[in-house]
N, C-alpha and C positions, 0 to 999 in steps of 0.2 A: 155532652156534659152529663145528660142525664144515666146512659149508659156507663160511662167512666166514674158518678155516684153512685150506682149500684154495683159497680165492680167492687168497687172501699167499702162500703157497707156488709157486702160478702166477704167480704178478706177481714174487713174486722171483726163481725161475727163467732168468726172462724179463730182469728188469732189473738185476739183482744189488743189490738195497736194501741186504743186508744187508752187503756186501761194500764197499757205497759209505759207511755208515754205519760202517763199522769204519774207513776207512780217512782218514775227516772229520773226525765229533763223537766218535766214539769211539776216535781215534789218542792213542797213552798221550804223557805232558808230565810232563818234572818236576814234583812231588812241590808244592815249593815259587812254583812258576808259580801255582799256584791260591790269589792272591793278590791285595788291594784295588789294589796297585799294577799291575796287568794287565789291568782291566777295560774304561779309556779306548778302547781299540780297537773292543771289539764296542758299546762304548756310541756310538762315531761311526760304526758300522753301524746299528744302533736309529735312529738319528736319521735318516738317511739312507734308509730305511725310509721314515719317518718325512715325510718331505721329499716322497717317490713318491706314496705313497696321496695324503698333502693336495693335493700337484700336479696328479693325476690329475683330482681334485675342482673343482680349481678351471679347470683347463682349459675344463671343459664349460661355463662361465657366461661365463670373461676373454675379451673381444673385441682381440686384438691388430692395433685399427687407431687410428690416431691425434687419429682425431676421437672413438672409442670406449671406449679404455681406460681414460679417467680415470672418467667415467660409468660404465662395468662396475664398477667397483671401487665407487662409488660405491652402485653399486646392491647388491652384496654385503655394504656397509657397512649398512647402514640399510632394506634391501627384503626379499632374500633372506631368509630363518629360516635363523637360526643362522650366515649367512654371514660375518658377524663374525667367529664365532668358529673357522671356517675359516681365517680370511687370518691370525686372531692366531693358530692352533697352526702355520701353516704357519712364520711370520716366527719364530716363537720359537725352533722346530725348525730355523732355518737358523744363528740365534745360537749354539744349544747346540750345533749339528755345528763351527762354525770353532771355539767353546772347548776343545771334546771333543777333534778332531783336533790343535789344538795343545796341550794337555796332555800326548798322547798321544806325542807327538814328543819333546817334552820328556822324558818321564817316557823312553821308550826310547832317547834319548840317553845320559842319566844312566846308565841300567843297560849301557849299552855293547851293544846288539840293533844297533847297526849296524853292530860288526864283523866279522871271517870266523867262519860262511861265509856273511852275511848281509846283504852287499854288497846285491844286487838288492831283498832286502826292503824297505831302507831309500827306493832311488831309486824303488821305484815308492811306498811312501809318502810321497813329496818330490811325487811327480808328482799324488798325489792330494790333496795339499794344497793346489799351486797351483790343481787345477783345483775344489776346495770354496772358493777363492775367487773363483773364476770364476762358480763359480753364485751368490755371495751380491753379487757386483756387478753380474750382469746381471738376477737375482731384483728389485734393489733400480732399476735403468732402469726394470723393466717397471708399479712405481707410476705412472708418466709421470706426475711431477706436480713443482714445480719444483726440489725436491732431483735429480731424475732427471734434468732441461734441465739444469742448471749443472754436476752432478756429470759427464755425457756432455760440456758443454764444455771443463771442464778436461784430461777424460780426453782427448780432443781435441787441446788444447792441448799436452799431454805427447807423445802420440805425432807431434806435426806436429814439435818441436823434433829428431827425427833426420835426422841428415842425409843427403843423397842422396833417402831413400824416404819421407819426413816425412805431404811430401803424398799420396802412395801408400796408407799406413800409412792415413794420415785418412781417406779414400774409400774404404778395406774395411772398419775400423769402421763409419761412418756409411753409410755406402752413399751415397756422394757426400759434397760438401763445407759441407754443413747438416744439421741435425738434423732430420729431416721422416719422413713415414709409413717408409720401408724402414728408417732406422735402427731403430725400432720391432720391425720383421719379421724383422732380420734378429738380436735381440738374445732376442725370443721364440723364434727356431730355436733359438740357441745356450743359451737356459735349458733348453726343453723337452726337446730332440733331441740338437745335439751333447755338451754339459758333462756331460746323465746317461750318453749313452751310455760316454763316457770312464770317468765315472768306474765303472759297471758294469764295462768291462773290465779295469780295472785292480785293484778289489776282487778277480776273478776271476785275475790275476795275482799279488795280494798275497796272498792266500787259497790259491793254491796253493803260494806259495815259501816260507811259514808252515808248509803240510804239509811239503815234501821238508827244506826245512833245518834243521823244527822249533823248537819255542817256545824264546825265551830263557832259560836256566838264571839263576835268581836269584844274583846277583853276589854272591861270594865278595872280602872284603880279600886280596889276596894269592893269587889264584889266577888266572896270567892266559891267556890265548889262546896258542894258537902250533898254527901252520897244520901243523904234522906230526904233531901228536900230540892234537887238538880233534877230531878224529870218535872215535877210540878212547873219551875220554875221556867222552864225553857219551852215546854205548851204552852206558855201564859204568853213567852214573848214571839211565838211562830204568830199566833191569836190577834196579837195587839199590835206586831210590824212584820210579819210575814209575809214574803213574794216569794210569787213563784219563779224557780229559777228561770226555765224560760217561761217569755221573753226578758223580765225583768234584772234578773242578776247576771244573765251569761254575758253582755256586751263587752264588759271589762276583758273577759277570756277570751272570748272573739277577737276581740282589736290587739290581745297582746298575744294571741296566735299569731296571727296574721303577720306582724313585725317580728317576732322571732323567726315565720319560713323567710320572710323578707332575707331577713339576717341569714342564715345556713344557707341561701341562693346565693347572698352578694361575698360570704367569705370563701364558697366552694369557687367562684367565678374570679373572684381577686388573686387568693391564695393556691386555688390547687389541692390538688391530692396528697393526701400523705402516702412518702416512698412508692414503690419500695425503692430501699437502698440497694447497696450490691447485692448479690446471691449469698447467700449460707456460705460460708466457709469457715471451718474451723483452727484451719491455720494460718488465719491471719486475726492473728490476736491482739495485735496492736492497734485495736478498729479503738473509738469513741460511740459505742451504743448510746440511746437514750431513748428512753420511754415515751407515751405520748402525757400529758401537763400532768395529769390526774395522777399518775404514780410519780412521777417528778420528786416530789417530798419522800418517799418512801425510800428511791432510789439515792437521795442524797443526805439519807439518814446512815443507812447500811457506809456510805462512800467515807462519810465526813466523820463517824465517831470511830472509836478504837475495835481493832477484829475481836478483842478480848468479849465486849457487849454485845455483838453483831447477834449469837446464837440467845441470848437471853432477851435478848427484846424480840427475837422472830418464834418464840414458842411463848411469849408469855403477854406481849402487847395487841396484838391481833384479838386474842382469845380476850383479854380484857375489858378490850373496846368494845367489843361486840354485846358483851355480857351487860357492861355497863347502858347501853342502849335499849338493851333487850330488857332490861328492870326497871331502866327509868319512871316508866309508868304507876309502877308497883311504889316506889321510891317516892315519890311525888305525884301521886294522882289526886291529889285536894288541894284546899288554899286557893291560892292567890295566880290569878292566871294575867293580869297583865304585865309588863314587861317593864313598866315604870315602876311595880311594886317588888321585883325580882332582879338586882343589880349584879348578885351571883351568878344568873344565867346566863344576861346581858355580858358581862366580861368573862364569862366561859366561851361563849359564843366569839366576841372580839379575839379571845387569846389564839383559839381555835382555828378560826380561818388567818389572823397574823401569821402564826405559826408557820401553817400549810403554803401563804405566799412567799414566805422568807426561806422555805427549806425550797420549794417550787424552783424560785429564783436561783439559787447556789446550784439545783440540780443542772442549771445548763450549762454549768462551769465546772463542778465538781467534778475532781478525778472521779470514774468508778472504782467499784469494788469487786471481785477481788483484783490486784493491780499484777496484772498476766507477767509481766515484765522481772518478774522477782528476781528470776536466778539467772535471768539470760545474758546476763555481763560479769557472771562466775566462770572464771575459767575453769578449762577440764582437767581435772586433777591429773600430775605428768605422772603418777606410775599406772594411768590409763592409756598414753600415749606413747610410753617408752617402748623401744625395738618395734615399733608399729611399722608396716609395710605400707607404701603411698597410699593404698588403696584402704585399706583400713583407717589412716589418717585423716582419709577424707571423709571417711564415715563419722569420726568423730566430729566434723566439720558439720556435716548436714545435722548430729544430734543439736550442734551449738546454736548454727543458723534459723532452723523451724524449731525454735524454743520449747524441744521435747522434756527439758527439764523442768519448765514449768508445769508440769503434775509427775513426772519422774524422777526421784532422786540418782544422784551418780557421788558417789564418795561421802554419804549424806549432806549433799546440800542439794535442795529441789525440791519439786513439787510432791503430796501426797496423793493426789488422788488415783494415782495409777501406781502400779507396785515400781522398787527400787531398778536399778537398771543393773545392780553391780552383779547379782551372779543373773543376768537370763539369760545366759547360757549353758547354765546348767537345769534350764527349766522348759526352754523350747527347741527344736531343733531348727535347721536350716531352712526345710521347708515352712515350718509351724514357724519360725520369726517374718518372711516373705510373707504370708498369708497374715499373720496380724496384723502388719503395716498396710497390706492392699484393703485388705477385708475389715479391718477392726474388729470388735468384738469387745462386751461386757461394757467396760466403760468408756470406749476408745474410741474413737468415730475414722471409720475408712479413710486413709490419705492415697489411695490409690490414684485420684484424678489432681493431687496437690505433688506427689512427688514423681519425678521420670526414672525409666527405667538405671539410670547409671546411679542415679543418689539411691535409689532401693537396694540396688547391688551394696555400692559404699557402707551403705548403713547397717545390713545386714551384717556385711564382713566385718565389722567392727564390733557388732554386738555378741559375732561367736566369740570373741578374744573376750566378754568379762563371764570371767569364770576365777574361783579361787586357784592358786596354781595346783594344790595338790587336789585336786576335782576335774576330773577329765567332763567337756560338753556333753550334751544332750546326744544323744542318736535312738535315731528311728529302730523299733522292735524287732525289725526283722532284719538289720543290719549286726551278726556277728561284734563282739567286741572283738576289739583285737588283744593281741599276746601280750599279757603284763598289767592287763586294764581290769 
């Protein structure tokens, strides 16, 4: 012992443990802070924890490649021992940190922690919220399976609707303008590498503005803030009921750690892993995606109101909310910090998470949006099918059947997101229609492994036939026209 005494005496010397330790876990906090209403915080650190180790774990087995990914998981699913039950603490552990971190918001709203002098506290937890939902939506890509294709096109779709940089926007998310191997790679950096390292730093910034401006004094009716006379006031009460957090105040956060891993063990062990569903595929369109609870509301916002609002609440409510969070401080940093003297809060708060369970709820039921199905019970206009040869007919068959009119128009009725159908053949030739359909390209995702050789044939032969009549097809440059042409 005495040897192993002189070891800590040298190491602390050296490192000042003890100095670091007094001025951390053991820096004194009101009296009343050590309280069930205060624990939300270290308990979306716990999880967050929580999130590293199971990540770390799962790193070494997930293949993030896109012919790989769904297989890795697979094989974690049902191969690996225990791997299962890996992916379910992992998945559970991200559920419980976005409940955790928003409770935690809430609850410090309420009690008024993000007025002076406690400004920054609050922004950088605004900042660590958006970006725990950063991780739970790129977390939730990295299933690749087709909640993750549909849910990556919408998100697509939202960010292509700005204007000016739309298309811009779209090709940094995806890494180009199709969902393929780098959107994959680059959604695996931003899980593994960027979103923790942020949110690391920003613990590291909240954790220290916790120290110097110290923990919320539990809110008094009737006793409010005022920036001239709040430091006096809160020395006088560290002074007169101040403990140290350890041992004194941490128990409360201890005991409702403990029952929250409790919890993430007993629902990964009940419930299971989330997905993955089937593989990616993009033509089958008639799937029911759905997000994991926490986008739930968002997704059954877009689903439920009219397409006409869809682009005006996704450039202007987002940027809002945000804004609105990020001033709060600024807005109300004085007054009255209890929650019985604040009834506006209190029913902003009520409206706020009603809201969020009401829209939550319909998401599980709500049609999606956009509804894929639009034009796929439009018949093919007959002066596109007249004098057609079987083989051509059938092509027209396969455009009707894999619902290419859903982003193709033909006779203008169909989809926009891809160009019209009615002259491409005066835009591609024989070859270059075969290779779009295998290969895809721009906005188009490869159907090479969705369609067989005769329906490619079919489809092609159909597609040289739309051409204006007095417009001869496409042909290769080094094909001669012929006499008359």
């Amino acid at each position: 012992m005495g040897r192993l005494q002189a070891i800590a005496v040298w190491l602390d010397q050296r490192l000042h443990l003890t100095k670091l330790f007094e001025t951390t876990a053991g820096h004194t906090v009101p009296a009343r802070s050590g309280s069930w209403w205060y624990v939300f915080g270290s308990a979306t650190l716990v999880c967050f924890i929580i999130q590293v180790v199971t990540g770390i774990l799962l790193a070494l087995l997930y293949i993030p490649s896109a012919n790989e990914a769904w297989l890795s998981l697979q094989y974690l699913n049902y191969q690996q021992p225990l791997g299962w039950y890996l992916r379910a603490v992992h998945g559970w552990g991200s559920n419980f940190m976005v409940a955790m971190i928003s409770i935690h918001m809430a609850q410090t709203f309420l009690f008024g922690a993000h007025k002076y002098p406690r400004e920054l506290t609050w922004i950088a937890g605004v900042f660590l919220f958006l970006c725990t939902l950063g991780m739970a939506f790129t977390g939730q890509v990295l299933r690749w399976d087709q909640d993750a294709y549909w849910g990556l096109g919408i998100g697509a779709a939202m960010m292509g609707r700005f204007p000016l940089i739309g298309r811009e926007l779209v090709a940094l998310m995806l890494g180009g303008l199709i969902i393929a191997g780098e959107t994959l790679s680059r959604f695996f950096t931003l899980h593994v590498f960027v979103i923790p390292g942020l949110i690391i730093a920003l613990i590291s910034v909240h954790l220290r503005l916790v120290l110097t401006a110290g923990i919320n004094e539990y809110p008094e009716p009737g006793k409010l803030v005022n920036k001239e006379t709040y430091h006096e006031e809160y020395e006088a009460l560290l002074k007169k009921t101040g403990v140290p957090f350890y041992p004194k105040a941490i128990d409360k956060d201890i005991t409702f750690s403990g029952l929250l891993i409790l919890a993430i063990l007993t629902c990964a062990a009940v419930f299971g892993p989330f997905g993955p569903n089937g593989p990616p595929d993009p033509t089958l369109i008639n799937t029911v995606p759905r997000p994991d609870f926490y986008f739930l509301p968002l997704f059954s916002v877009f689903a439920l109101l009219p397409p006409y609002m869809e682009t005006f609440l996704i450039l202007t409510a987002p940027v809002v909310g945000i804004v609105l969070l990020l001033v709060l401080p600024f807005l109300s940093g004085t007054g009255e910090k209890s929650a019985r003297r604040r009834p506006v809060a209190v029913l902003s708060v009520i409206f706020i998470f009603l809201n969020l369970s009401v829209l939550a709820y319909l998401g599980l039921s709500s049609p999606w949006s956009p509804h894929m199905d639009a034009w796929s019970a439009d018949p093919t206009p007959i002066e596109y099918v007249k004098n057609r040869t079987p083989l051509e007919l059938q092509g027209a068959l396969v455009i009707q059947d894999k619902q290419c009119r859903n982003c193709h128009s033909l006779g203008g009725r169909g989809g926009e997101r891809g160009p019209a159908l009615d002259g491409v053949a005066t835009r591609l030739t024989h070859d270059q229609l075969i290779r779009q359909v295998l290969q895809g390209g721009g906005n188009m995702p490869a159907y090479g492994k969705q369609l067989s050789p005769p329906e490619v044939t079919a489809l092609v032969a159909f597609m040289e036939t739309l051409h204006p009549a007095h417009e001869p097809p496409a042909r290769p440059s080094a094909v001669p026209a012929a006499p008359g042409r």
